[in-house]
TITI-547224 format. One record per residue (C-alpha): y, z negated, x negated. Coordinates in pm, 1 decimal, decimal comma. Example, Ala and Ser with C-alpha at 12.3 -4.5 7.8 and 13.67 -1.06 7.14 Angstrom:
! residues 2
+----------+----------+----------+
:        v :        w :        u :
+----------+----------+----------+
:   -450,0 :   -780,0 :  -1230,0 :
:   -106,0 :   -714,0 :  -1367,0 :
+----------+----------+----------+
This chain:
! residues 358
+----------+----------+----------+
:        v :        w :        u :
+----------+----------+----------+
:   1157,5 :   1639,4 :  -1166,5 :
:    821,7 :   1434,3 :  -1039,0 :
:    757,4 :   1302,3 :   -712,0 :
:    485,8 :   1104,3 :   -792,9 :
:    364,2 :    918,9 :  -1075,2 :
:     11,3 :    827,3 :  -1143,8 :
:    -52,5 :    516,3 :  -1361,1 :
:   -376,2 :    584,7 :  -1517,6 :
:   -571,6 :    928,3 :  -1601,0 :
:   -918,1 :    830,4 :  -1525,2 :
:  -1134,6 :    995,7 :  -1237,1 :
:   -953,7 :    884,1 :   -934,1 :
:   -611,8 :    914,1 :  -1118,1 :
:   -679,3 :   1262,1 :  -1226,8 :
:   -851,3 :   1405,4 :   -843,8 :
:   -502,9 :   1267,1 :   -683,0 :
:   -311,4 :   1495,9 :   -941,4 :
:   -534,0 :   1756,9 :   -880,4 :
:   -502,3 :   1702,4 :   -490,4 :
:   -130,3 :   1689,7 :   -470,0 :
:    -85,2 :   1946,3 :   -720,6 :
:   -283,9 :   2148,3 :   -505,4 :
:    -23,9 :   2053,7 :   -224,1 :
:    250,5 :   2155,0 :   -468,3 :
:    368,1 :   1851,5 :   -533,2 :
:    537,9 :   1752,7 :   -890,9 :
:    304,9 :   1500,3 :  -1058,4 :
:    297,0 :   1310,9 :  -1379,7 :
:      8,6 :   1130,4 :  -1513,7 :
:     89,1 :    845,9 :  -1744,2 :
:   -260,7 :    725,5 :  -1964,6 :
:   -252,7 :    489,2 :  -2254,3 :
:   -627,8 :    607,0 :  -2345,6 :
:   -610,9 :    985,6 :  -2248,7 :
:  -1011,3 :   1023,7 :  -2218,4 :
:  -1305,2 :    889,5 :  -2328,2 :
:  -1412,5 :    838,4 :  -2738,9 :
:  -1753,9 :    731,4 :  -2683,8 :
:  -2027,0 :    940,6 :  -2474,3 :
:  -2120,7 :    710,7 :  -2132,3 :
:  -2341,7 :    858,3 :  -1883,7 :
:  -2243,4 :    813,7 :  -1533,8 :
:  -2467,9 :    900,8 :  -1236,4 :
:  -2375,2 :   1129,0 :   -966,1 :
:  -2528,3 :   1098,0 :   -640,9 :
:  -2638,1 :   1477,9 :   -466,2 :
:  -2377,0 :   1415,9 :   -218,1 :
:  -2080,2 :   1425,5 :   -462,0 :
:  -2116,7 :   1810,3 :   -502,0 :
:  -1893,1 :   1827,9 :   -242,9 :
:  -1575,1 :   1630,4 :   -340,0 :
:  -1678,1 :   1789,3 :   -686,0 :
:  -1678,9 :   2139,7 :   -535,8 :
:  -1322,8 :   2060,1 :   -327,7 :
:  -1141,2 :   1924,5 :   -659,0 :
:  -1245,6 :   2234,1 :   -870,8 :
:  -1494,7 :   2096,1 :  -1088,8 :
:  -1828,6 :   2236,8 :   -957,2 :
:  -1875,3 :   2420,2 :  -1313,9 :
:  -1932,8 :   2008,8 :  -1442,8 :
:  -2191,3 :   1992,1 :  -1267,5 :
:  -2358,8 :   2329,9 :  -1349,8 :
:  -2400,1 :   2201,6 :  -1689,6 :
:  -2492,3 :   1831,2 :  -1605,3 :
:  -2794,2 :   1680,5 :  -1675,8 :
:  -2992,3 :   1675,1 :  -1339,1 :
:  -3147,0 :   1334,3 :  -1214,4 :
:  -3431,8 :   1416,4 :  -1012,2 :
:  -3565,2 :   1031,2 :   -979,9 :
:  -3515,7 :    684,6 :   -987,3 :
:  -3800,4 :    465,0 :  -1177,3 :
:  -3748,2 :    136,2 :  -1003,9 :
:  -3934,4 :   -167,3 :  -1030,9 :
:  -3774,3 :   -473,8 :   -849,4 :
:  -3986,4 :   -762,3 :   -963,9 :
:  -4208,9 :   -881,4 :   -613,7 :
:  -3998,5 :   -696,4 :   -425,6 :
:  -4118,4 :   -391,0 :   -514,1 :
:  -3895,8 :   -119,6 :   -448,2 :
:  -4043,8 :    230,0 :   -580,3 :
:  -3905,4 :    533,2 :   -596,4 :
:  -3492,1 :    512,3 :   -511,2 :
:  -3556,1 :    204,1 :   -368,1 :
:  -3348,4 :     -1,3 :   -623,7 :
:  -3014,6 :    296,4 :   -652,3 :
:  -2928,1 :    318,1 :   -272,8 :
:  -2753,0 :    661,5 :   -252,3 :
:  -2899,6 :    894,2 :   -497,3 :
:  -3008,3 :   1143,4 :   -218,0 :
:  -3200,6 :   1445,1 :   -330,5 :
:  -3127,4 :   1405,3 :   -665,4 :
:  -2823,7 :   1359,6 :   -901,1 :
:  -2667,7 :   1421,0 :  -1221,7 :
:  -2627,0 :   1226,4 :  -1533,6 :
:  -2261,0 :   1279,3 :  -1602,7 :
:  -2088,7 :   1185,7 :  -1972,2 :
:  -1781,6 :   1082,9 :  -1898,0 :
:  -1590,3 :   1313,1 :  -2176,6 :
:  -1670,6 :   1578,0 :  -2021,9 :
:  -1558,9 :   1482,2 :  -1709,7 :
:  -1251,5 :   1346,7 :  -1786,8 :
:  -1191,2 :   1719,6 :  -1975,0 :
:  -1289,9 :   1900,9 :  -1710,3 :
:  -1051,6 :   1696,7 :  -1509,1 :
:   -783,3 :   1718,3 :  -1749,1 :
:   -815,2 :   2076,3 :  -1797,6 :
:   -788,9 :   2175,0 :  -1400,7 :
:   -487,0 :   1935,0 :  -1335,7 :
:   -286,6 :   2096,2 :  -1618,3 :
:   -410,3 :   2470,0 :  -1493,2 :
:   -254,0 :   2336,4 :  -1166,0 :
:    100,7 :   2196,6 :  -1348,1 :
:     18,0 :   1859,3 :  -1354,1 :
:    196,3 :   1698,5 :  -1660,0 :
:     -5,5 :   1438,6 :  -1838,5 :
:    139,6 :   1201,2 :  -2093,2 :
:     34,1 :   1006,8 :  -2319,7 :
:    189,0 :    660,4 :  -2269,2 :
:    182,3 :    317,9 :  -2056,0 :
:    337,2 :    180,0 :  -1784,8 :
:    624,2 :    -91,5 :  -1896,1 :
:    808,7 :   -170,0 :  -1601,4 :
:    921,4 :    -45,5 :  -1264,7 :
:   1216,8 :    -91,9 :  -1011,6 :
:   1277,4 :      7,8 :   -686,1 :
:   1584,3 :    256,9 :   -675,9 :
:   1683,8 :    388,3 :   -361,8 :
:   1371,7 :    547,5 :   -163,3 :
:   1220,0 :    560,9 :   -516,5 :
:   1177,2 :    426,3 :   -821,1 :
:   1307,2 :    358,4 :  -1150,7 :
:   1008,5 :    370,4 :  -1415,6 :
:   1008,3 :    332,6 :  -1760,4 :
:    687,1 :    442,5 :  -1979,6 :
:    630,1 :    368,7 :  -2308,0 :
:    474,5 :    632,7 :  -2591,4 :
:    434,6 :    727,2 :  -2921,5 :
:    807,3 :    871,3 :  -2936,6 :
:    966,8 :    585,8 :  -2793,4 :
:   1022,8 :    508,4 :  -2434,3 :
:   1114,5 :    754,7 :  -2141,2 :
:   1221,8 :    628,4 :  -1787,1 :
:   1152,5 :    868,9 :  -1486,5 :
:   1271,0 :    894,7 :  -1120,7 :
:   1032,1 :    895,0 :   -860,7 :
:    954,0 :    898,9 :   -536,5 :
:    568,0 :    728,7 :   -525,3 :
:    411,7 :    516,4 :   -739,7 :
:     39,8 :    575,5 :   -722,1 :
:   -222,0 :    290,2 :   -900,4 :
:   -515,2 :    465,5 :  -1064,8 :
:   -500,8 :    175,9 :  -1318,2 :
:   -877,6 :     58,5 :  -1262,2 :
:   -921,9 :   -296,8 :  -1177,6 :
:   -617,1 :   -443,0 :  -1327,8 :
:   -422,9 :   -299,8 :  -1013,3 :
:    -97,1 :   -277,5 :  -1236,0 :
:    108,0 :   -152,9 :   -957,4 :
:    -32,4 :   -304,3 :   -677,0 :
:    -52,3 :   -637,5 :   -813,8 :
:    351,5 :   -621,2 :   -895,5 :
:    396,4 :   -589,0 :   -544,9 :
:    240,2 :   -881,7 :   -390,9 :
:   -101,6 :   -759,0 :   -355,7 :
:   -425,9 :   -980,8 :   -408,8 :
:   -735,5 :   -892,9 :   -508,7 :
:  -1020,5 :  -1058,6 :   -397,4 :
:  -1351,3 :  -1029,8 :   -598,3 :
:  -1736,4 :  -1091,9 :   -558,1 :
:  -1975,5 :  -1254,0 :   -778,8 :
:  -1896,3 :  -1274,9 :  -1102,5 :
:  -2107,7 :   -995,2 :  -1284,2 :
:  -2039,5 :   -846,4 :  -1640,7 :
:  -2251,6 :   -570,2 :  -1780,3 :
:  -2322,5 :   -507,3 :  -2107,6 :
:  -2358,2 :    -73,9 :  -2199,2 :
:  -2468,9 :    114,0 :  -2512,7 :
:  -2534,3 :    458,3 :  -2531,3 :
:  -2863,3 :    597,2 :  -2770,8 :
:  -3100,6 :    886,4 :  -2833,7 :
:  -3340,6 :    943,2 :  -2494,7 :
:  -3639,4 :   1112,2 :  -2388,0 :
:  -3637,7 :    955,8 :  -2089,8 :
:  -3631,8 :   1356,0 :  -1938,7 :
:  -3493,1 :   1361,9 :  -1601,1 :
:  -3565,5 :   1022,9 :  -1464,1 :
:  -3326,4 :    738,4 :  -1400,0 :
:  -3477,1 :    371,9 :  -1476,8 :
:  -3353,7 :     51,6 :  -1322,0 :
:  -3526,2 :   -289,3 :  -1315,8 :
:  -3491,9 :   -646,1 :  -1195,5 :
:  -3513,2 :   -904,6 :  -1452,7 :
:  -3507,1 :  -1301,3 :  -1415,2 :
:  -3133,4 :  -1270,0 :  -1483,0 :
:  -2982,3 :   -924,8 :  -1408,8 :
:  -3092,0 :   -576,8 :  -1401,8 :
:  -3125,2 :   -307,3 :  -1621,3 :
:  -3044,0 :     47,6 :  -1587,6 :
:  -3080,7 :    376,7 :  -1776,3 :
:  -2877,8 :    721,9 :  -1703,7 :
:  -2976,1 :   1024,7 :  -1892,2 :
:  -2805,6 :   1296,1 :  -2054,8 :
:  -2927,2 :   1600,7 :  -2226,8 :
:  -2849,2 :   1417,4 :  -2573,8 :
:  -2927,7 :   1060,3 :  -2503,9 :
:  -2901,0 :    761,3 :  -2201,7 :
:  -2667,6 :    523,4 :  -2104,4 :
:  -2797,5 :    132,8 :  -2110,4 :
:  -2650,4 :   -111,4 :  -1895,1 :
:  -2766,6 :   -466,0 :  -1814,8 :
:  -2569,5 :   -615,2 :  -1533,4 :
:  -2547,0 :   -993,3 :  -1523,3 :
:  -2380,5 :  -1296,1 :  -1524,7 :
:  -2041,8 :  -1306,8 :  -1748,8 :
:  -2204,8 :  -1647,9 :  -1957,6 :
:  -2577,1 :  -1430,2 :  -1984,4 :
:  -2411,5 :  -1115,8 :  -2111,7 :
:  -2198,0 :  -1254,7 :  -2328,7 :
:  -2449,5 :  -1435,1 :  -2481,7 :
:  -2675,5 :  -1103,7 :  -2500,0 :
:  -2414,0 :   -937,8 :  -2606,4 :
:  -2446,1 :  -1020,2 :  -2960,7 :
:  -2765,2 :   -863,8 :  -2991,7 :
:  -2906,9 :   -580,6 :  -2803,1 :
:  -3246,9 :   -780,3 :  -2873,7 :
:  -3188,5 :  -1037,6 :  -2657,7 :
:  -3186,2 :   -807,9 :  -2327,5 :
:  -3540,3 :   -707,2 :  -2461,3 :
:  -3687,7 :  -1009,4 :  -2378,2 :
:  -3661,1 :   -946,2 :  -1953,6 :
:  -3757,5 :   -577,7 :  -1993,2 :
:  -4111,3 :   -437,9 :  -1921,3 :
:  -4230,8 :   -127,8 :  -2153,3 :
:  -4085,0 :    146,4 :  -2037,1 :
:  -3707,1 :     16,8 :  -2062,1 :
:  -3818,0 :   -204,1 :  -2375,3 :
:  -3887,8 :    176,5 :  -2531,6 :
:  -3552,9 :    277,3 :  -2461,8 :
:  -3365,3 :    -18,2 :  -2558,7 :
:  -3524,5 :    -78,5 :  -2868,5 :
:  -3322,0 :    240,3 :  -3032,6 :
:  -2987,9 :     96,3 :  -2942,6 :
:  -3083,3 :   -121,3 :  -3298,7 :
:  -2755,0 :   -343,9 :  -3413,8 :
:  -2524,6 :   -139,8 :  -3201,0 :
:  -2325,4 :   -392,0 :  -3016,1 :
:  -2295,8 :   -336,1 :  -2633,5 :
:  -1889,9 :   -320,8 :  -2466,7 :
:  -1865,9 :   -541,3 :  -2243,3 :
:  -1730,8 :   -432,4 :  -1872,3 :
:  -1632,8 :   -639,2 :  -1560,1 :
:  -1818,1 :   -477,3 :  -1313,8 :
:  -1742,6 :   -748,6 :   -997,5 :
:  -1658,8 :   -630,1 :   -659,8 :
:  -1302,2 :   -593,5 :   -569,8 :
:  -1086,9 :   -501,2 :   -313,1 :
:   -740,6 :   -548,2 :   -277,1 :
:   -605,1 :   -716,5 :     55,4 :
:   -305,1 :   -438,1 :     79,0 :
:   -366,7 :    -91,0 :    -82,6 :
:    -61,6 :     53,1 :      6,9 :
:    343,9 :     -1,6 :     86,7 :
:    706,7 :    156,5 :     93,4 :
:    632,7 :    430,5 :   -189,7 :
:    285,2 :    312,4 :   -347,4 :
:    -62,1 :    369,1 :   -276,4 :
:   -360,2 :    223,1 :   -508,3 :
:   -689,3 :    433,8 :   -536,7 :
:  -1028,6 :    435,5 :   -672,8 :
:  -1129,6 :     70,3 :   -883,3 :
:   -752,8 :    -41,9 :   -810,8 :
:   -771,1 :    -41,0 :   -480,7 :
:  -1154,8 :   -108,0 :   -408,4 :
:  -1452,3 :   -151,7 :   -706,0 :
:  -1787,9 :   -197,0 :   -634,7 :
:  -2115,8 :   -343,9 :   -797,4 :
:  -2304,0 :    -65,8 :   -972,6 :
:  -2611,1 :   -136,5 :   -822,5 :
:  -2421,1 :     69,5 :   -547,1 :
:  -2396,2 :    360,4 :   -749,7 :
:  -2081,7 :    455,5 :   -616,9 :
:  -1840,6 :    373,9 :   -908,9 :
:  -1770,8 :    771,2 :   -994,2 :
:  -1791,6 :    903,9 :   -638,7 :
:  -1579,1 :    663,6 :   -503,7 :
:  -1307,9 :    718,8 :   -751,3 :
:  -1331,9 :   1105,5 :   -704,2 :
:  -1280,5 :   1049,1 :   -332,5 :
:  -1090,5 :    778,2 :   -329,8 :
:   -839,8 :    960,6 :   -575,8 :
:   -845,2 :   1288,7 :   -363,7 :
:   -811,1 :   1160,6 :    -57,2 :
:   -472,2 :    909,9 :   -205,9 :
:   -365,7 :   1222,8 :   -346,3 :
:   -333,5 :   1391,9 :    -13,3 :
:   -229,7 :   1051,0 :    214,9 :
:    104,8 :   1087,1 :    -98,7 :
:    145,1 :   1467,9 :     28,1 :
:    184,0 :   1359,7 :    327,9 :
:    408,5 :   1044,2 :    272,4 :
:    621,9 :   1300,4 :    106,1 :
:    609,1 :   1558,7 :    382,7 :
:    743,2 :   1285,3 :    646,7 :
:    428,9 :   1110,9 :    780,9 :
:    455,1 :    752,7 :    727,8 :
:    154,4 :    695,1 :    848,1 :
:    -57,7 :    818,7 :    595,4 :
:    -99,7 :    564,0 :    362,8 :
:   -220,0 :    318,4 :    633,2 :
:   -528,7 :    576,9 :    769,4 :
:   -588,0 :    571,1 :    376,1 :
:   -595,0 :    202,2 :    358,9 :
:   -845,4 :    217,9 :    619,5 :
:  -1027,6 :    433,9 :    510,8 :
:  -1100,1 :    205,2 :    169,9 :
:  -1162,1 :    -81,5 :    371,7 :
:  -1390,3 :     87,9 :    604,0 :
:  -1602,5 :    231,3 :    270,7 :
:  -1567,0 :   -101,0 :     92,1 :
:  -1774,7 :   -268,0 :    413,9 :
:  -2015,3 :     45,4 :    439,2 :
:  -2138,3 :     30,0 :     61,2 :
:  -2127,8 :   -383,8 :     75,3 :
:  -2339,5 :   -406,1 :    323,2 :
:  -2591,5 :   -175,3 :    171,8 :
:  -2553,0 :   -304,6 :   -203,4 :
:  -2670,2 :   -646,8 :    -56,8 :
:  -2991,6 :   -492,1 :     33,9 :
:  -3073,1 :   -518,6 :   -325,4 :
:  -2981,6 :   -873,7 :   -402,0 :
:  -3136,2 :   -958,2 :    -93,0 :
:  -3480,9 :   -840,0 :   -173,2 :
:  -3442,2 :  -1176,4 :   -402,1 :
:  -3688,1 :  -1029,9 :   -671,5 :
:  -3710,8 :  -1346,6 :   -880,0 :
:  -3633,9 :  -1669,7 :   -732,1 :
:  -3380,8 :  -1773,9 :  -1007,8 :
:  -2979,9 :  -1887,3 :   -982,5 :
:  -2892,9 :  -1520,0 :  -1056,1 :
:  -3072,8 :  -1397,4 :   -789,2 :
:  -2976,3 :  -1628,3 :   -513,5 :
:  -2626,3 :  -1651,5 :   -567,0 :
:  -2605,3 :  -1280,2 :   -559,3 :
:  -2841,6 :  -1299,8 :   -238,7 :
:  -2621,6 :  -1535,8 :   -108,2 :
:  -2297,8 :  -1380,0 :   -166,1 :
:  -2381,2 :  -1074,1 :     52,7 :
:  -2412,9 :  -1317,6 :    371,3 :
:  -1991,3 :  -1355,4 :    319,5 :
:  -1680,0 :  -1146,0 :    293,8 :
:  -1736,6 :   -944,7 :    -42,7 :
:  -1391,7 :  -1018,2 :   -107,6 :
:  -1420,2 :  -1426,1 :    -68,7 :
:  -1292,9 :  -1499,8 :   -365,0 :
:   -919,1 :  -1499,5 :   -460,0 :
:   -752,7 :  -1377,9 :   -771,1 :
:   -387,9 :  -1429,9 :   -771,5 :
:   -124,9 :  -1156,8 :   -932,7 :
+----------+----------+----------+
């Protein structure tokens, strides 16, 4: 028997397991992708030690590889030193996602989480609960459940089937390629005339991203080559190993849905509320936001329908925190080019101005 399913094993699907297991609930994780093929650096900011720490996962960071600077140059703006990753605190870690979402995986099942391999195909209200049906490998298998929780990233599977909206900033796409580093322990970012660059190290190689426009990266994205052409020395060093390897392409917009919750579902981490990563908040906020979902569904369960609403506020109140310091960067208006100004522009209105209907 579960009481709550989570659609979607990544990092804020995975801390909710880990929190409600923790509160001896019955969870089920349901992931089409269980983890992560290719090696991604994420960065960790010094003050997610302590979500880390609370899930169970401090031994992750013990063997991360420590950031102990930013690099920054932001055009005539010239932001030194931090100035161009708000957050990063003392210092950080370069995490690769594999071995987070291992680590992750490893502690939920040590708890009695169950995790499945298989999608979400449809869902019905039954009773107080809900009818699911997931499909796998073996077939399909339908489940009875009391909460439906929406780890499913942007997409908002869940969420979106209930009525939900979610509203979205600029459009921004970035292009990311892993490849061998010496970069040490220093984390690069730069402005260029249309985007920015950034570089997260590991012990066995960095993460490249280039965050622009969808129409830029798409065009960039058929050659690696074509970024090098904005980038100053140090990040043209870097770049130059990634060779033929053709960068994934990720939506990386600003979202945030205009209901996170309702009777029996809650949506957490890039479901319910995404954010540029310029912010550097796309791993912390999905360990936190997951966690803290996790317990608002212990709760739900134990009787207090209020809980999911002090969560939804909570998710608004972060997503206007971390807007209104990501536009500190766009509005330092580095170059004076359409990139820049929209994006300079955009943090004068609602970061969720723009509609995207379910």
């Amino acid at each position: 028997m579960t009481d709550v399913l989570i659609a979607g094993g990544g990092p804020a699907g995975l801390a909710a397991a880990i929190a409600l297991a923790e509160r001896g609930v019955a969870v089920t994780v349901a992931d089409p992708a269980m983890g992560v093929a290719q090696p991604r650096a994420e960065l960790l900011a010094h003050g997610a030690k302590a979500i880390m720490d609370r899930l169970g996962l401090g031994a992750t960071l013990a063997t991360a590889h420590v950031v102990r600077d930013v690099q920054s140059r932001w055009g005539t703006a010239g932001l030194q030193a931090h100035g161009a990753m708000p957050g990063l605190g003392v210092y950080g870690w370069g995490v690769d996602r594999r071995a987070l979402s291992r680590d992750m995986r490893t502690r939920a099942k040590a708890l009695g989480v169950q995790l499945v391999h298989a999608s979400l195909r449809s869902t019905e209200t039954q009773g107080e609960g809900w009818r699911v049906r997931l499909s796998c490998a073996a077939g399909q298998q339908v489940m009875q459940v009391s909460i439906l929780l929406d780890a499913t990233g942007r997409a908002s599977r869940i969420a979106r089937r209930q009525g939900a909206i979610a509203r979205h900033g600029p459009d921004l796409v970035a292009a990311i390629w892993h490849v061998p580093s010496t970069q040490g322990h220093v984390m690069q970012a730069e402005a260029a005339h249309d985007g920015w660059w950034y570089a997260v190290p590991l012990d066995d190689g960095a993460t490249i991203g280039f965050v622009g426009s969808a129409r830029s990266a798409k065009a960039a994205g058929a050659s690696p080559a074509a970024f090098l052409k904005a980038a100053d020395a140090r990040l043209a060093r870097v770049v130059a190993q990634a060779g033929a390897v053709r960068p994934r392409l990720m939506d990386c917009r600003s979202a945030i849905l205009d209901r996170t919750c309702g009777p029996g579902w809650l949506a957490t981490g890039d479901a319910a509320c995404a954010f540029d990563p310029i912010s550097s908040q796309g791993v912390f906020n999905a360990l936190s936001s997951g966690f803290f979902a996790g317990q608002a569904a212990a709760d739900a369960l134990a009787g207090d329908a209020d809980a999911p609403l002090v969560f939804e506020a909570l998710v608004k109140r972060t997503a206007e925190y971390t807007h209104a310091r990501t536009h500190l960067q766009y509005a330092a208006l580095p170059y004076d080019t359409p990139f820049w100004r929209q994006q300079a522009r955009a943090g004068h209105e609602n970061p969720a101005h723009r509609v995207i209907p379910a």
